[in-house]
N, C-alpha and C positions, 0 to 999 in steps of 0.2 A: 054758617055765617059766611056772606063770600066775601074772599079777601081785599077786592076791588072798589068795596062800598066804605072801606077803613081805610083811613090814613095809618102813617106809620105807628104815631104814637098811642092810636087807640087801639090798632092792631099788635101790639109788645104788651099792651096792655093785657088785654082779651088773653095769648099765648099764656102770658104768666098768670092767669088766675086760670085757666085749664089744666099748666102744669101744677100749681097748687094744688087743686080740686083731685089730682090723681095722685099726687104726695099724703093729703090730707086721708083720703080715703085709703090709702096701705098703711097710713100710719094706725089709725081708727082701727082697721085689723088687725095687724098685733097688737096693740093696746087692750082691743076685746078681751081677746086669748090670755095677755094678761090678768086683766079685770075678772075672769075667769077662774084664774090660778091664785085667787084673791091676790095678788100685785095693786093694794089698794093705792100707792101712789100715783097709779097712771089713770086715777079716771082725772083729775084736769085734764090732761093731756087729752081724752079719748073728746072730752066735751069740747076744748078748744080744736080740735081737728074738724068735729063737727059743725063748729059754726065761721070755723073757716073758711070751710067746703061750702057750706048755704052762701055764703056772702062773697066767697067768690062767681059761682053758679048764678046768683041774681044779678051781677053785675055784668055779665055775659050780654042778655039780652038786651039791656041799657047801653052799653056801651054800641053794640050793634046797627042802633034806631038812634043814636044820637041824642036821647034824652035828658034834658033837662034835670035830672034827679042823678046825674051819672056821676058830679062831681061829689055830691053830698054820700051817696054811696061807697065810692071806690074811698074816701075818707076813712068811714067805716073799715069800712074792707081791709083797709090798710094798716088800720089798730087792732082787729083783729087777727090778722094775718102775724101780725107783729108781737103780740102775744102766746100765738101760737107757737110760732119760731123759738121766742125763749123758753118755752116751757120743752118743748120736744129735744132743743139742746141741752137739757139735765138728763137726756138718758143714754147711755153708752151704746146705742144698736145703730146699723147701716139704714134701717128704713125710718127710725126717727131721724138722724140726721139728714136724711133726703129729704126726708119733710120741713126739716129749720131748713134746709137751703132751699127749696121751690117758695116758701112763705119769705124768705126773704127778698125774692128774687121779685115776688109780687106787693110786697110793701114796697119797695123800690119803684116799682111801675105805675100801683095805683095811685101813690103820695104822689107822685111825679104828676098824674093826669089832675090829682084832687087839685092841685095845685093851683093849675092853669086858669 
């Protein structure tokens, strides 16, 4: 996506649902490995990573193209995100807490666009 064709706020946007997306997806890992070790508490957690990461990821391409559907989305995105953040903050590990903070940093960003 080139940088050139975003303004700033749609482009803070976009960064923060990428870092989300990469937060989302190391937390989803350990969570597995968890889920695994029967650590049955973390599947919310594994499932809100999951569809934090899709709903960031889809917001990518809208956000990009300017679309019409981008503000109903990053909405979304942003309650999801924002869910996810509190769920991942009930567990005591370095890579769930990277995760509450890249979701909050993209609740932040997308509420801020849904907004406008």
């Amino acid at each position: 996506m080139p940088a050139a064709i975003l303004n700033d706020g749609v482009k803070s946007c976009a960064d923060a649902c990428v870092e989300c997306i990469e937060a989302c997806e190391a937390c989803e890992a350990c969570a597995q490995q968890c889920i695994e070790s029967a650590e049955q508490e973390m599947v919310e957690c594994v499932k809100l990573c999951l569809d934090c990461a899709l709903l960031c990821e889809a917001c990518l391409p809208l956000l990009a193209r300017g679309s019409r559907y981008v503000t109903e989305l990053c909405r979304l995105c942003a309650d999801a995100c924002d869910a996810c953040a509190a769920e991942c903050e009930k567990h005591d590990d370095d890579v769930m807490r990277h995760c509450a903070q890249a979701c909050r940093r993209a609740v932040e960003e997308c509420g801020r666009l849904a907004a406008e």
